[in-house]
C-alpha positions in Angstrom: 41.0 2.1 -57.6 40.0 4.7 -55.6 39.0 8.3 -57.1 40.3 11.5 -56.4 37.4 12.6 -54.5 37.6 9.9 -52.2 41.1 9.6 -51.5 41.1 13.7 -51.0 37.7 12.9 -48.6 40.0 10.3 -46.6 42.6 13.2 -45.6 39.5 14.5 -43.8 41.0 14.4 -40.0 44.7 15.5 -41.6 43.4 18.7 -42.9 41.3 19.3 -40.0 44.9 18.6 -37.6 46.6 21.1 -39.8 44.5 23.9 -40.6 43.8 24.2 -36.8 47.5 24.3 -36.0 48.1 27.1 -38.5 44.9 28.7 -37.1 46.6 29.1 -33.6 49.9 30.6 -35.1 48.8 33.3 -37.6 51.4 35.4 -39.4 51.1 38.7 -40.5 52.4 39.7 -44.6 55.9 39.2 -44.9 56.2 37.4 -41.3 55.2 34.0 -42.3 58.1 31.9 -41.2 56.8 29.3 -39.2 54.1 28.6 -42.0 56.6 28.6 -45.0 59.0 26.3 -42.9 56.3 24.0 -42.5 55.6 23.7 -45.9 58.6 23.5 -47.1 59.3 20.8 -45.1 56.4 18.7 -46.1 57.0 19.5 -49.7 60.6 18.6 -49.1 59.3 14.8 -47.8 56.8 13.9 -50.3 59.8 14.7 -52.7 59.1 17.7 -54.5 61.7 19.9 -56.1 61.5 23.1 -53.4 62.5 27.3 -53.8 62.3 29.7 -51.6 63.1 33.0 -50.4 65.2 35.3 -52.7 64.5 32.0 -55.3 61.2 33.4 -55.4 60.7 36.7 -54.2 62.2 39.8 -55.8 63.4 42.3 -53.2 62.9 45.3 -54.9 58.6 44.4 -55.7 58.1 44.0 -52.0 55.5 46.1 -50.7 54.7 46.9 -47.5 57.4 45.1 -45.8 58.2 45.5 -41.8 61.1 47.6 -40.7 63.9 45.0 -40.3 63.6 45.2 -36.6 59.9 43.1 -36.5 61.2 41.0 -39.1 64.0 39.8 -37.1 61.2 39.5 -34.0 59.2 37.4 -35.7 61.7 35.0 -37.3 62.7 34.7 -33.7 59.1 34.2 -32.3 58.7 30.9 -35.5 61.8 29.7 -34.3 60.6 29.3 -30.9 56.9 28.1 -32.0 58.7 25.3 -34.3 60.0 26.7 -37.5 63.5 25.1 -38.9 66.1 28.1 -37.8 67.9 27.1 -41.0 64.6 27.6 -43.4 64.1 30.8 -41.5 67.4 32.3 -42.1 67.2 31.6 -45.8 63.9 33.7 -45.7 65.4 36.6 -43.8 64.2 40.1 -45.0 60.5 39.0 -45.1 61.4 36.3 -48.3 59.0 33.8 -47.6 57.3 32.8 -50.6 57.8 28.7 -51.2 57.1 27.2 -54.5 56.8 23.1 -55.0 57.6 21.9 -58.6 56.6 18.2 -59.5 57.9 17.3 -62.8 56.3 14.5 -64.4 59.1 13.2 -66.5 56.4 13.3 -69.3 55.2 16.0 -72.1 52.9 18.6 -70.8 51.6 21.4 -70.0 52.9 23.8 -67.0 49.8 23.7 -64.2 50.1 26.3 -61.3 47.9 26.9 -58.2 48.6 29.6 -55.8 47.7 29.6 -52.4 48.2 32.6 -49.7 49.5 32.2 -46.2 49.1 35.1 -44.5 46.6 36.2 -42.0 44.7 39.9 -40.7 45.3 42.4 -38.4 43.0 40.8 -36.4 42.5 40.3 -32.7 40.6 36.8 -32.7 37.3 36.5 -30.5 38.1 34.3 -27.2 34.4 34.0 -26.5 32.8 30.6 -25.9 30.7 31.1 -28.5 33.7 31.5 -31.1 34.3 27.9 -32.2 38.6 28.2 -32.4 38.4 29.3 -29.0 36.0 26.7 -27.4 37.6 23.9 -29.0 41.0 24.8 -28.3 42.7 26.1 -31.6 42.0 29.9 -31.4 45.4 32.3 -31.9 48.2 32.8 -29.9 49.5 36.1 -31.2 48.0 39.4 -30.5 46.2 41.3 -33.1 46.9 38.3 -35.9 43.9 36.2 -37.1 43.3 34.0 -39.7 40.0 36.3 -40.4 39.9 35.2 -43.7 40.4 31.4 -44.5 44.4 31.6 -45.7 44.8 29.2 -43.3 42.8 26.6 -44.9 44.3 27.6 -48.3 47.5 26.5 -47.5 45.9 23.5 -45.6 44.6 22.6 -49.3 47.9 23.7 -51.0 49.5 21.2 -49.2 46.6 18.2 -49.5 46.7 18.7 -52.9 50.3 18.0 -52.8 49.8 14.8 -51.4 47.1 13.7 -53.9 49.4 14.4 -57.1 52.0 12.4 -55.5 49.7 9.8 -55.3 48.2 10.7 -58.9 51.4 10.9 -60.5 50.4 8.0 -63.6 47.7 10.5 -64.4 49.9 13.5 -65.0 51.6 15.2 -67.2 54.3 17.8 -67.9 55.2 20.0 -64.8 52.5 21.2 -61.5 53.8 24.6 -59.8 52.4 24.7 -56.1 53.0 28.6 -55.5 52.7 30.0 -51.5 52.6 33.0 -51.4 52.9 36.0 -48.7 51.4 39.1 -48.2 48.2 38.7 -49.8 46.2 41.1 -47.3 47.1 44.8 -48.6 47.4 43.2 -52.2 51.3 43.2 -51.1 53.0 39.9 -52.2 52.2 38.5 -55.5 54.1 41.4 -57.7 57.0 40.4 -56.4 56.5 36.8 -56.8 55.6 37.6 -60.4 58.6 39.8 -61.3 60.9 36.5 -59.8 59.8 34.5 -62.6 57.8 32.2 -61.0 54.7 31.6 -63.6 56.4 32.7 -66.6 56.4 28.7 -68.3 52.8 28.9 -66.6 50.1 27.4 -69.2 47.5 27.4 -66.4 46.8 29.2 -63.4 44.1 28.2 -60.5 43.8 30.8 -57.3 40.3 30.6 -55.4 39.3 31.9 -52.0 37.0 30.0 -48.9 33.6 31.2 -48.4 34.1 34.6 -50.2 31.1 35.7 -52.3 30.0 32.0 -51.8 28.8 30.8 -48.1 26.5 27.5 -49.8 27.6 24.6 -48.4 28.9 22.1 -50.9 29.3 24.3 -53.9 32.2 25.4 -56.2 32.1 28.7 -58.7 34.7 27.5 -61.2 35.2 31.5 -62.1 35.0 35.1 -60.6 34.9 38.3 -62.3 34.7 41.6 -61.2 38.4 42.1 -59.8 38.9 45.5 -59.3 42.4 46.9 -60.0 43.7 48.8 -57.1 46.9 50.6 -55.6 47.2 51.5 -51.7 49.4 54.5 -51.4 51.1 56.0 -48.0 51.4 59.5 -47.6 54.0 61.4 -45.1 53.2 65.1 -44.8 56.7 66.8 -43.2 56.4 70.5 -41.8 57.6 72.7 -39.0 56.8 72.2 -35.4 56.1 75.6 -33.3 54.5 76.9 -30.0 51.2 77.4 -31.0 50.8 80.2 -28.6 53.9 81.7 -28.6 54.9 81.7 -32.3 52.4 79.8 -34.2 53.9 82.1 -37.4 56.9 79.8 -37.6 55.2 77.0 -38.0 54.4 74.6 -41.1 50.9 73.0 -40.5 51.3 69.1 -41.8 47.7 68.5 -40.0 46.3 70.9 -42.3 47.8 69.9 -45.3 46.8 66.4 -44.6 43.2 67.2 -43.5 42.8 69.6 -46.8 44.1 66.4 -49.1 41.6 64.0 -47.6 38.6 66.5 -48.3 40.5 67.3 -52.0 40.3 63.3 -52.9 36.7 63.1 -52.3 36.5 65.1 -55.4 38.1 63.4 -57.7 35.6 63.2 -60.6 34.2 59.5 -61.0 34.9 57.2 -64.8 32.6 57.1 -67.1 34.2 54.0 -68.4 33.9 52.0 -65.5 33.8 51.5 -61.5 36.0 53.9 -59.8 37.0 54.5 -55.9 38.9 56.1 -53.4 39.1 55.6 -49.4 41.5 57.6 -46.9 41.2 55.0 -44.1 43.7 56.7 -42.0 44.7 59.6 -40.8 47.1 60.1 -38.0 48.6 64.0 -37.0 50.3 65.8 -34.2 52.1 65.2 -31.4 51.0 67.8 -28.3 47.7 70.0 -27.9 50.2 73.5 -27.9 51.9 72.1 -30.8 51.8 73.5 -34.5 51.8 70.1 -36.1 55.0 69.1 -38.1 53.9 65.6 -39.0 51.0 63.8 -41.0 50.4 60.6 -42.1 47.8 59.1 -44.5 46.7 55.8 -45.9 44.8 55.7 -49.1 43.5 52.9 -51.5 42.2 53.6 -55.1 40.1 50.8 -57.1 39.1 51.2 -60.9 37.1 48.9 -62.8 39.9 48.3 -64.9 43.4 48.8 -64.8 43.6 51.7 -67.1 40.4 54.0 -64.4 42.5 53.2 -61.9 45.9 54.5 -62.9 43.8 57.5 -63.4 42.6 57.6 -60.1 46.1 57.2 -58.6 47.1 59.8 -61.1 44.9 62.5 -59.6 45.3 61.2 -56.1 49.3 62.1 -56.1 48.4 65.7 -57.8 45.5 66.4 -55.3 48.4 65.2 -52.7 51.4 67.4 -54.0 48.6 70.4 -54.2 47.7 70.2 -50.8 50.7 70.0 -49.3 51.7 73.2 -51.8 48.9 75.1 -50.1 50.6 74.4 -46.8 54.3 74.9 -47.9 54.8 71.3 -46.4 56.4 68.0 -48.0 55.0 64.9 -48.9 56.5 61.5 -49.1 54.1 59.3 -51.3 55.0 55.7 -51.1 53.3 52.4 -52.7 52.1 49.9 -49.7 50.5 47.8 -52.3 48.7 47.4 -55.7 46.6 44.4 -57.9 45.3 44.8 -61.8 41.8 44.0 -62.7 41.5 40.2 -64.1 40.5 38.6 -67.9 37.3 36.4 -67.3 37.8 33.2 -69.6 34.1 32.2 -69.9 34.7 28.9 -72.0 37.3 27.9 -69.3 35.0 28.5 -66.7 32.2 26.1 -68.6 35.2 23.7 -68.9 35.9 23.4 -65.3 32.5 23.3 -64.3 31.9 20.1 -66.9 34.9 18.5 -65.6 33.9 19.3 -61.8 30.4 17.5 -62.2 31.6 14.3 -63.9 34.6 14.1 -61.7 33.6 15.5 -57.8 30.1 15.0 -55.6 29.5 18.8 -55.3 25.6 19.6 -54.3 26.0 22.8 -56.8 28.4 24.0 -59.4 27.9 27.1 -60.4 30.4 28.8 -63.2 30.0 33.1 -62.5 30.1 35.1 -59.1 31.2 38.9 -59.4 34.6 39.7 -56.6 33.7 43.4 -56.3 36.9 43.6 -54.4 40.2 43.3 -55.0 43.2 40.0 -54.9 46.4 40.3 -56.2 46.4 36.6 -57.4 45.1 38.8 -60.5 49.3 39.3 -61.1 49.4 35.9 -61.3 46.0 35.4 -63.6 46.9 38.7 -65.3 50.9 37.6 -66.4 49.8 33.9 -67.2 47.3 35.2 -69.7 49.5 38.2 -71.2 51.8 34.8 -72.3 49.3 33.3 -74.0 48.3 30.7 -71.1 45.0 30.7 -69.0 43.8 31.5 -66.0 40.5 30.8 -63.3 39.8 32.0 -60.1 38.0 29.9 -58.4 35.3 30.4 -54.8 34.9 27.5 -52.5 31.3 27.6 -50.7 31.3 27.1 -47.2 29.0 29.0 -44.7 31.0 31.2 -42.4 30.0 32.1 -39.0 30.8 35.9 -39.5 32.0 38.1 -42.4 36.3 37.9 -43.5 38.7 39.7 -41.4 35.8 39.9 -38.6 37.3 38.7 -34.9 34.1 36.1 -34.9 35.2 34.5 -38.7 35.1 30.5 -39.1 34.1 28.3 -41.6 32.9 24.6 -42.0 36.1 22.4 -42.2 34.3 20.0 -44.7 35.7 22.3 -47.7 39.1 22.0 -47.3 39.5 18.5 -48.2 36.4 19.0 -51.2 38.6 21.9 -53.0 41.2 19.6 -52.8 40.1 17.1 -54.6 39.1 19.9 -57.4 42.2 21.1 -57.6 44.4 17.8 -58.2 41.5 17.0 -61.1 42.6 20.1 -62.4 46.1 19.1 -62.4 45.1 15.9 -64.3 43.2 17.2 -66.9 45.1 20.4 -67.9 49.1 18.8 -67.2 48.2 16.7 -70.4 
């Protein structure tokens, strides 16, 4: 009988086919129509038990969603590129998380692996020296990537739901294959979470291509070092006037804006622990002999842990509210997104990495590498565990031929098939 390992390495060309065909049609957060129709049709034929859209997805823990108006575009623009009209219209409102249940029929534990499908605000590199574009399989939308390798993870999401179908004497209890949108902006998983979906979760595997990780044949079977974060939108309302004529009548929402990025650069660093803040944009005005009426701002704060950053968002809305006081302005403060920090399980970590080396051929297995970033798969990790189950993040190495989210990113095609094969070991060993 053929392992795991080999049967995973004989999907080689299949994974290749279908990471390349989600490659050319990236979908921004929320947007991901075509790709969830997709897999809920494969899911749906190897005979899985399939939810989706408001199944899945609570409405009200959506953040960041499009205006209703590019929703409805881009459900239009999957329907002409392939995606089942039907599916789509089920997803409608930006619903398109997808979760695959295989019940064994036999005690066991609950097994869950979460993949993202979503891809950056990227506009790809069409160079000849960019290999998507010289061989044919670079993207067909404007400004949307995959910069950062989702596209392979739902390429193994779905090859690992071929191998447990074909692995089914060797499991146990009930394997969860969660998709899930809106990973970029730290957008998507909350409201996965609050629908339920990992609550009879015993164990929980997310993992990420070539982040942290760019050795060829390698696994880390754990990261640490999530930071917890919350990305905030600011709207800064005042009073247009002539700026010559009657600049008195005016209500300066530039100022007040430009005042509050200055005032959250002071916000006094942890002792306890990492701490950040970043105004990435700022956008004011509308004419040169203007007083300007309107400001808008877009802020992310990161702490260590979950507790430094609440207290960096804390003193981010005050130095906010104060410096639109100062202008006599208003400001709308919304949440476009958020993750907690993550529980490293060290003895799982040495578990997987035991399993790994008797089970796969990986050159190097390695059992610690420190995020320094953010991933809100840590909702996922971080409800699993707060019910008593467990929960791994795992890196697969791959070199990368430029940095995530860069116009120039691509990465060796021989992982995809090697973390699947991981994965469904995973499933066999933990589901008992």
């Amino acid at each position: 009988m053929e392992t795991i390992w080999k049967q995973a390495e004989n999907l080689k060309e299949e994974l290749v086919a279908r990471r390349r065909n989600l490659h050319s049609h990236p979908e921004t957060g929320w947007t991901e129509f075509r790709t969830a129709s997709l897999i809920i049709k494969e899911l749906e034929a190897l005979g899985y038990e399939v939810h989706f859209g408001a199944e899945v997805v609570a409405e009200a823990s959506m953040m960041g969603r499009p205006t209703a108006a590019e929703l409805e575009r881009y459900m239009k623009r999957a329907v002409t590129e392939g995606a089942d009209l039907a599916l789509v219209e089920k997803m409608a409102g930006g619903k398109t998380g997808v979760v695959g249940i295989l019940d064994t029929g036999r005690p066991g534990k609950t097994v869950a692996f979460r993949f993202d499908m979503d891809c950056n605000d990227v506009e790809e590199d069409k160079g000849e020296g960019h290999r998507p574009a010289a061989e044919g399989f670079c993207s067909t939308h404007t400004k949307a990537m995959h910069a950062c390798g989702h596209d392979g993870h739902v390429t193994i999401g779905l090859a690992v739901a071929k191998l447990l179908k074909e692995n089914m004497d060797k499991l146990h209890g009930r394997i969860k294959l969660i998709f899930q949108p809106a990973e970029e902006g730290v957008r998507g998983a909350l409201a996965m979470v609050d629908a339920g979906v990992v609550d009879d979760v015993d164990y929980l595997f997310g993992g990420h291509i070539g982040f942290k990780c760019t050795q060829a044949d390698t696994l880390v079977t754990m990261t640490d070092g999530f930071l917890a974060t919350t990305k905030l939108d600011a709207e800064f309302h005042g009073v247009s006037a002539h700026a010559g004529a009657a600049p008195e009548e005016g209500k300066n929402a530039l100022l007040a804006a430009a005042q509050a990025a200055i005032s959250l650069s002071t916000i006094s660093r942890h002792s306890q622990g990492s701490s950040r803040i970043n105004v990435g944009v700022l956008n004011a005005g509308t004419g040169r002999n203007v007083v300007p009426d309107i400001a808008s701002m877009k802020i992310e704060t990161r702490g260590g842990n979950t507790e430094i950053n609440e207290f960096m968002v804390k003193e981010a809305r005050r130095m906010l509210q104060a410096a639109a006081d100062l202008y006599d302005v208003k400001v709308d403060i919304s949440l476009a997104g958020g993750a907690p920090a993550s529980v490293y399980d060290k003895e799982l970590a040495e578990e997987i990495a035991a399993l790994v080396k008797e089970k796969c051929g990986y050159a190097h297995v390695l059992t610690y590498v420190d995020m320094g970033g953010s991933e809100d798969c840590t909702y996922f990790m971080d409800r699993v565990q707060k019910r008593g189950g467990k929960a791994a993040y795992m890196m697969y190495g791959t070199p990368i031929a430029a940095g995530h989210h860069n116009s120039h990113f691509d990465f060796d095609e021989e992982v995809l098939w090697k973390a699947a094969a991981t994965l469904t070991e995973l499933a066999v060993k933990y589901s008992a």
